[in-house]
Backbone as a chain_set.jsonl record, in Angstrom:
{"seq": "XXXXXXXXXXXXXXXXXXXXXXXXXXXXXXXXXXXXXXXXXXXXXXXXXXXXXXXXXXXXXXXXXXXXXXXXXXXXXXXXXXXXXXXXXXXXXXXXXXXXXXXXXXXXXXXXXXXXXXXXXXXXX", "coords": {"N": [[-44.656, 35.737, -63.776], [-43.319, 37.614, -66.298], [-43.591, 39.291, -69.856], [-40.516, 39.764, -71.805], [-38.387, 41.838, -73.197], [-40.32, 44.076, -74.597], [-42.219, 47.059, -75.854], [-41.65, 49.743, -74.187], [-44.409, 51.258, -72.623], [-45.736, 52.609, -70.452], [-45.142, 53.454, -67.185], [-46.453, 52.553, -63.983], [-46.673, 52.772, -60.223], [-45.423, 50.986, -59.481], [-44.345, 49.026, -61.695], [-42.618, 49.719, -65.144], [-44.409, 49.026, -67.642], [-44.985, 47.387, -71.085], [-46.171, 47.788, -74.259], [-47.189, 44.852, -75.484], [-47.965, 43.876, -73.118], [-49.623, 45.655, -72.334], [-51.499, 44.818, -74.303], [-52.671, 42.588, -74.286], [-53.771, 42.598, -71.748], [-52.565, 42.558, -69.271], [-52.514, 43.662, -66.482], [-50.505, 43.887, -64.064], [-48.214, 41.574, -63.178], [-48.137, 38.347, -64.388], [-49.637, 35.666, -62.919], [-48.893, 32.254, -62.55], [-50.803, 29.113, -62.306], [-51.932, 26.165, -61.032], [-50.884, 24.183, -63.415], [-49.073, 25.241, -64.825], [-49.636, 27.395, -67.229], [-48.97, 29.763, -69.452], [-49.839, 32.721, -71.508], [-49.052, 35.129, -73.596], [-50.577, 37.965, -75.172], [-51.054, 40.049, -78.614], [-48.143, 40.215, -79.976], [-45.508, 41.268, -81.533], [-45.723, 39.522, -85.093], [-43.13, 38.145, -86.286], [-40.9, 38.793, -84.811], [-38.839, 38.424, -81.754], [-38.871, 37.411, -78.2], [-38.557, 37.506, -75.157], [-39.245, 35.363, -71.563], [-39.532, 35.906, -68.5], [-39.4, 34.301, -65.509], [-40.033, 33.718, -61.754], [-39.689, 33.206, -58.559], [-41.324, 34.847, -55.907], [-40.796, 34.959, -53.298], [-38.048, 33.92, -52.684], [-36.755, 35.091, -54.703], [-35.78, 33.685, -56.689], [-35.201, 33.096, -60.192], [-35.738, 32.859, -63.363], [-34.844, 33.027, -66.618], [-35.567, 32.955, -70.041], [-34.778, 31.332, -73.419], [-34.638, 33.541, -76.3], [-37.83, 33.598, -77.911], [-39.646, 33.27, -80.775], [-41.993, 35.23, -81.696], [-46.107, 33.789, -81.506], [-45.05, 30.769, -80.924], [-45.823, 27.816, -80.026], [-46.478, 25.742, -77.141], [-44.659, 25.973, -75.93], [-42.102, 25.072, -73.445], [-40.613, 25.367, -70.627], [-38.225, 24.227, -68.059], [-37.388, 24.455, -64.855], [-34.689, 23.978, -62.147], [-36.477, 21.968, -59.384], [-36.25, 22.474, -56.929], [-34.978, 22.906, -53.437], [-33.487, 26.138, -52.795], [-31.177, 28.274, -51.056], [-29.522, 30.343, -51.159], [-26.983, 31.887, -48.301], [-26.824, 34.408, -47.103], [-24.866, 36.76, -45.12], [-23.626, 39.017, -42.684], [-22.567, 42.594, -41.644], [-23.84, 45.48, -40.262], [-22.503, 48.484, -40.676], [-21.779, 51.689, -39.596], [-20.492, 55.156, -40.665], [-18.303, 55.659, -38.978], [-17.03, 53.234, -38.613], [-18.374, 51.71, -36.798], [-20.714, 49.048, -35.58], [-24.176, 49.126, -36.235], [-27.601, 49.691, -34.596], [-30.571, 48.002, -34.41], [-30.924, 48.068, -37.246], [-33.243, 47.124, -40.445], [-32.264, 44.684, -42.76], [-32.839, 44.113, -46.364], [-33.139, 41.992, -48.401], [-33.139, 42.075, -52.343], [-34.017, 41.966, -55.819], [-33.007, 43.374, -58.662], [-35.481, 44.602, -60.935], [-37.142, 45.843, -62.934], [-35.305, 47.97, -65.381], [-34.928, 51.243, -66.19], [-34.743, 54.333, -68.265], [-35.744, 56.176, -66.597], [-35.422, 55.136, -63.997], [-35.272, 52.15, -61.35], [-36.84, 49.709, -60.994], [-37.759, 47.722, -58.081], [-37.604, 44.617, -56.396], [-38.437, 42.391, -53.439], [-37.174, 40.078, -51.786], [-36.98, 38.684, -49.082], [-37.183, 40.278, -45.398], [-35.296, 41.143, -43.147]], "CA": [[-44.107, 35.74, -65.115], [-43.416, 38.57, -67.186], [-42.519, 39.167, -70.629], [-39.208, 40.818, -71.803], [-38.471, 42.886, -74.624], [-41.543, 44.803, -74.797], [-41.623, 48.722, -76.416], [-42.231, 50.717, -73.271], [-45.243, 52.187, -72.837], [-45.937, 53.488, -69.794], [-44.788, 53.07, -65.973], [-47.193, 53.071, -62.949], [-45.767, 52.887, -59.054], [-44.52, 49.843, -59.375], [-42.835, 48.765, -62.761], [-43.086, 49.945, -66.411], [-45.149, 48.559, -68.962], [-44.812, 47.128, -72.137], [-47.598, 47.998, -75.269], [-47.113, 43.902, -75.734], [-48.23, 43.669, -71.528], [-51.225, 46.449, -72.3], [-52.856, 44.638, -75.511], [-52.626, 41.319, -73.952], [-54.471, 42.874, -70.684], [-51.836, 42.437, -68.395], [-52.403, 44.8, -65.307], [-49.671, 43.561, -63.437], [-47.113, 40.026, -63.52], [-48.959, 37.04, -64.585], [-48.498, 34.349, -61.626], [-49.437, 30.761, -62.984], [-52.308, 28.265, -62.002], [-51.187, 24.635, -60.655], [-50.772, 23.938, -64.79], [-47.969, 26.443, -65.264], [-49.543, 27.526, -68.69], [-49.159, 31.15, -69.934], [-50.449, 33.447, -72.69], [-49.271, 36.793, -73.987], [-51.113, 38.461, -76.546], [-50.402, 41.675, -78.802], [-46.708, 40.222, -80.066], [-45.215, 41.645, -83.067], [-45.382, 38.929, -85.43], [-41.602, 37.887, -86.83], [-40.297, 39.347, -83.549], [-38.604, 37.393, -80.509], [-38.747, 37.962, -76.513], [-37.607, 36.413, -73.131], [-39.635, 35.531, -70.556], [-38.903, 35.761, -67.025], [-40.73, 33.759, -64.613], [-39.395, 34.063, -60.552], [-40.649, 32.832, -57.41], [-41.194, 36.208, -55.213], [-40.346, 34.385, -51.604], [-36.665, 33.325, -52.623], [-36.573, 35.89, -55.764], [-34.825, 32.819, -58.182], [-35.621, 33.829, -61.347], [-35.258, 32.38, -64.613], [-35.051, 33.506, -67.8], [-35.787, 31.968, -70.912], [-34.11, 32.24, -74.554], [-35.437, 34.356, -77.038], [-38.706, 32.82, -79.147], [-40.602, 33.887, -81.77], [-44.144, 35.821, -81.639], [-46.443, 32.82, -82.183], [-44.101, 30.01, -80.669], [-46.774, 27.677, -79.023], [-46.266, 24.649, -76.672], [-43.039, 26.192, -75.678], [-41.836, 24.175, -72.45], [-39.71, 25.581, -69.705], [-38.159, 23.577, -67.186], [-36.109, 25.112, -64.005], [-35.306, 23.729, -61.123], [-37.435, 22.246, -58.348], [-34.796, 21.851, -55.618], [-34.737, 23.771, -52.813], [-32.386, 27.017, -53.358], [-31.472, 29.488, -50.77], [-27.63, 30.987, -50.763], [-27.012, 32.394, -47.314], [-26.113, 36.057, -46.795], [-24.648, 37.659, -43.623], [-23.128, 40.245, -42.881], [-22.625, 42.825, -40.324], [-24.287, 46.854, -41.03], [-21.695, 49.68, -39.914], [-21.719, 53.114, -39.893], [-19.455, 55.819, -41.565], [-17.0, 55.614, -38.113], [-16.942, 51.402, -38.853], [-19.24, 50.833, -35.495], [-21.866, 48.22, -35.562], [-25.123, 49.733, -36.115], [-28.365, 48.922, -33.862], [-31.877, 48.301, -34.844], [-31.218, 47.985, -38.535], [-33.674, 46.0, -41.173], [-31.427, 44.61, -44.015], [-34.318, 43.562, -47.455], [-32.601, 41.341, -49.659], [-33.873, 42.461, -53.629], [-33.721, 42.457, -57.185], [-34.016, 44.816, -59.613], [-36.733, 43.883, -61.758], [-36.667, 46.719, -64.342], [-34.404, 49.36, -65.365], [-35.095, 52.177, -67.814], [-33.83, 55.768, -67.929], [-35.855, 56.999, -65.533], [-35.271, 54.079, -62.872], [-35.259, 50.913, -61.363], [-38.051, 48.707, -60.113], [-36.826, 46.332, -57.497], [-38.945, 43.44, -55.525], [-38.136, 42.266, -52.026], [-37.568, 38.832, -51.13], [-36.855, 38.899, -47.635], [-36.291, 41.296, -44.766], [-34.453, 41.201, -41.644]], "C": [[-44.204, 37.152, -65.668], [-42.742, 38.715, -68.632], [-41.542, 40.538, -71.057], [-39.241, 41.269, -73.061], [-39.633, 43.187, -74.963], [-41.018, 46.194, -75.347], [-42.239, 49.12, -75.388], [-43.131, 51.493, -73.64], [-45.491, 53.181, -71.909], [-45.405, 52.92, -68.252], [-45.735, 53.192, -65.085], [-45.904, 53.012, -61.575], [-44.716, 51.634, -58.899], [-43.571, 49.065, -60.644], [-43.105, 49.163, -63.982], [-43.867, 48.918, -67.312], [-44.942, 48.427, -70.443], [-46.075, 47.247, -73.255], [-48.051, 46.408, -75.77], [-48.217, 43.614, -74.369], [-49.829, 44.085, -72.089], [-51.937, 45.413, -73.612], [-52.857, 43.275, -74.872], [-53.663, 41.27, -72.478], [-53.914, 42.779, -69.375], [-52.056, 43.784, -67.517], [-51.378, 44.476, -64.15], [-49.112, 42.124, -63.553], [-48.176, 38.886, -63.537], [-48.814, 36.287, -63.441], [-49.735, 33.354, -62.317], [-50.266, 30.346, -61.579], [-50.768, 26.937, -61.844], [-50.522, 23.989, -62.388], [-49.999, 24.316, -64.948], [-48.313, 27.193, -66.361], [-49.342, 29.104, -68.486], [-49.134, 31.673, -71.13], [-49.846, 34.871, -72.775], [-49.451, 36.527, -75.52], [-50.717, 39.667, -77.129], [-48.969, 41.273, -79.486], [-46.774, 40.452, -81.281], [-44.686, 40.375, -83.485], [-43.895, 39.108, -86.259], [-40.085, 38.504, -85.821], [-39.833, 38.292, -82.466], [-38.389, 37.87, -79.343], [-39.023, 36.617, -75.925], [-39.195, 36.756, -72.859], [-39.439, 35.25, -69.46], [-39.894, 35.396, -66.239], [-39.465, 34.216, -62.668], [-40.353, 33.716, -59.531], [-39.991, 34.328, -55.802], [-40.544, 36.277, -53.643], [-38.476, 34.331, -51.457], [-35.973, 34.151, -53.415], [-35.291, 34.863, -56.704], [-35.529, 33.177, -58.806], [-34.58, 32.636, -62.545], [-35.776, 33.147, -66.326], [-34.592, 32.763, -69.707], [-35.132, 32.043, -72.666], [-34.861, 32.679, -75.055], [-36.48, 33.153, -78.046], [-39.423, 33.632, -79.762], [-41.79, 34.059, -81.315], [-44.828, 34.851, -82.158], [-45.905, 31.422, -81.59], [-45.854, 29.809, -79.909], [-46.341, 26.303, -78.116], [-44.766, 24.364, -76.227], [-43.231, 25.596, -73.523], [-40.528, 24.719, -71.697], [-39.091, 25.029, -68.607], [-36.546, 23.958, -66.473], [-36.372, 24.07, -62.722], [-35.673, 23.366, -59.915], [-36.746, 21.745, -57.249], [-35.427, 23.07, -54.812], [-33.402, 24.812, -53.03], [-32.406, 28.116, -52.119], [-29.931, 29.769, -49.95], [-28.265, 31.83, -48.94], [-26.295, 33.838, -47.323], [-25.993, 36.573, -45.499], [-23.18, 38.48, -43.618], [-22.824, 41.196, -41.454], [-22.883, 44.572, -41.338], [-23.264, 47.784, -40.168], [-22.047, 51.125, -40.104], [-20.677, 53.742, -40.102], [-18.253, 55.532, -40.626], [-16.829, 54.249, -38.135], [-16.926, 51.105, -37.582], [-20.727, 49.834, -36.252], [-23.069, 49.204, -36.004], [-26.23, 48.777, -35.795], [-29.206, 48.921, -34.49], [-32.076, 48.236, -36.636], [-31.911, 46.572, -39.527], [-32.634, 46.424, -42.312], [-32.595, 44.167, -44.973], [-32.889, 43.212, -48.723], [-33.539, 41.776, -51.48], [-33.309, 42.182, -55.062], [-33.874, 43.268, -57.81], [-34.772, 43.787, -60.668], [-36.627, 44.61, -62.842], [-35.868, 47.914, -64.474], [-34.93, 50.284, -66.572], [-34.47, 53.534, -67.197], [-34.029, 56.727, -67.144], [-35.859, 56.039, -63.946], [-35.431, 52.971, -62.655], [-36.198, 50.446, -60.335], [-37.341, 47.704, -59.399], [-38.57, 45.632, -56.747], [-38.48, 43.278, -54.779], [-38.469, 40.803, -52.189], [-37.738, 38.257, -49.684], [-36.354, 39.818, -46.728], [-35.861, 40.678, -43.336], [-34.323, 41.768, -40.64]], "O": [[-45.226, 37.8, -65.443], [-41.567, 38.376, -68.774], [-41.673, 41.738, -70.813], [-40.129, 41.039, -73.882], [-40.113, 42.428, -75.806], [-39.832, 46.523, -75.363], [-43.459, 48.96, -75.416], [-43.059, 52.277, -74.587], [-45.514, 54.375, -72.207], [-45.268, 51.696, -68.256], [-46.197, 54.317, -65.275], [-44.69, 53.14, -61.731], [-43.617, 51.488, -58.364], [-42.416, 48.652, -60.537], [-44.306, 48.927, -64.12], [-43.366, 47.795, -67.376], [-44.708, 49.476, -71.042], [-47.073, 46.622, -72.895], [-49.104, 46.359, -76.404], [-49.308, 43.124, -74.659], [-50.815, 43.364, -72.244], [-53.167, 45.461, -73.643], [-53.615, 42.763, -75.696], [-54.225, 40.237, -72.115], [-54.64, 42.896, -68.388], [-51.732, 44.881, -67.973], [-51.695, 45.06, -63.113], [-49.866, 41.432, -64.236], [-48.959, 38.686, -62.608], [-47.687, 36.292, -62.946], [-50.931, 33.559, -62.523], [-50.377, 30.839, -60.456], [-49.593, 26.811, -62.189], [-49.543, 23.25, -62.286], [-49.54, 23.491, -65.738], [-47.353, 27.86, -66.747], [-49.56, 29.614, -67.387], [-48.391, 31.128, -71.946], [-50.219, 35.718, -71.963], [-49.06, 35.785, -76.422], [-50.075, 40.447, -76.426], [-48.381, 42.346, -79.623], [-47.652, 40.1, -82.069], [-43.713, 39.859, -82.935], [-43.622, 40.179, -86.802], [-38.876, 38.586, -86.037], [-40.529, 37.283, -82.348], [-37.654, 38.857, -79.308], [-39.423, 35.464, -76.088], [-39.994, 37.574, -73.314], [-39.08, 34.083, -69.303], [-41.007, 35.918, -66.174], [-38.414, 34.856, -62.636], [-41.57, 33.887, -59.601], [-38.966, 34.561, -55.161], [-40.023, 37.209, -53.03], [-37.807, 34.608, -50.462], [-34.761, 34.245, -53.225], [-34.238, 35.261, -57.203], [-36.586, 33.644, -58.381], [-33.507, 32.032, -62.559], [-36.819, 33.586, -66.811], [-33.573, 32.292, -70.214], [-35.104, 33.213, -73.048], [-36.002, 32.502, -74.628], [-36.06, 32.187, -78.683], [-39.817, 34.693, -79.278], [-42.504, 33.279, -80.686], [-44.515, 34.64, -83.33], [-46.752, 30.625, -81.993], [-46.68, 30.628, -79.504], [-45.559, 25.685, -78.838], [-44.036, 23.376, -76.149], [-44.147, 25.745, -72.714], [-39.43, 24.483, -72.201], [-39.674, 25.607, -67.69], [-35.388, 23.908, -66.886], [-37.41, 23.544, -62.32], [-35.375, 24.189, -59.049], [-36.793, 20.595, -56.811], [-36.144, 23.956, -55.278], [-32.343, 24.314, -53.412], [-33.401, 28.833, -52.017], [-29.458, 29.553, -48.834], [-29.389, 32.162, -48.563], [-25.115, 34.02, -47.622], [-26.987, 36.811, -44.813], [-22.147, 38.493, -44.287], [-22.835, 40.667, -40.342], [-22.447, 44.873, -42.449], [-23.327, 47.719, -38.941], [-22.759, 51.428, -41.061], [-19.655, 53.122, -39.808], [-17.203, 55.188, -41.169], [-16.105, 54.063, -37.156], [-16.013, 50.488, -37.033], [-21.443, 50.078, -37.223], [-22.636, 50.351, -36.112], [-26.282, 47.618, -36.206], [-29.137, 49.734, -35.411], [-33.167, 48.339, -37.195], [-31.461, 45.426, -39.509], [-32.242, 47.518, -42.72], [-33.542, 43.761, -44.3], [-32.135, 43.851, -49.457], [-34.761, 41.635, -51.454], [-32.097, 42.219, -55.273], [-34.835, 44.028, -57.687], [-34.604, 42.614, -61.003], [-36.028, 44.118, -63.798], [-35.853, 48.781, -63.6], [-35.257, 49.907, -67.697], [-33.93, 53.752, -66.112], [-33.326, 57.693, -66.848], [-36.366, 56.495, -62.922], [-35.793, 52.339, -63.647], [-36.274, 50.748, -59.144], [-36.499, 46.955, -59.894], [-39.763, 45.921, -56.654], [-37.511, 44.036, -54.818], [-39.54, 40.324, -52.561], [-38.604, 37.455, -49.334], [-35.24, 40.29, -46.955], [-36.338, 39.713, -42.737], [-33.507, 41.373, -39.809]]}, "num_chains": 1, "name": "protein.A"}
């Protein structure tokens, strides 16, 4: 899980940070307990933000509408099917031959800002 609309604070190697993320103690993406529950702390009251939850194996992702700072007993429900589009393909090179030995890594981007984009990996090849 992570939440969205945050005021950037800072980026490490792997994705930027929100000052909502840091006062709440977040050191990296929440991942839920058998319960599903989750907590962020730090939200500007009278304010509203997404949250994006995603399962990292398949990279589905959902994203949630906007709620208010404060909102409690909020209830998300995506779902629990099996999901997994097929992609294939074939990798060429600039003269449009085959190319040998190549891993393909299926991804998302995860965050964008002005100095770049965080992606995740769901599967490679």
């Amino acid at each position: 899980m992570a939440l969205l609309d945050g005021t950037p604070a800072y980026s490490d190697d792997h994705r930027p940070f929100t000052t909502k993320e840091l006062a709440s103690g977040a050191s990296s993406h929440l991942e839920l307990g058998a319960d599903g529950a989750f907590s962020f702390r730090g939200l500007k009251e009278g304010r509203a933000y997404r949250v994006r939850g995603w399962n990292q194996k398949t990279l589905e992702q959902d994203v949630s509408e906007q709620m208010l700072a404060g909102t409690r007993g909020y209830v998300r429900r995506v779902p629990d099917e099996p999901w997994r589009a097929r992609v294939e393909g074939v990798v060429v090179g600039l003269d449009g031959f085959p190319l040998a030995d190549v891993t393909c890594r299926l991804s998302m981007n995860e965050y964008k800002s002005e100095s770049g984009t965080w992606m995740t990996s769901g599967q490679t090849w």
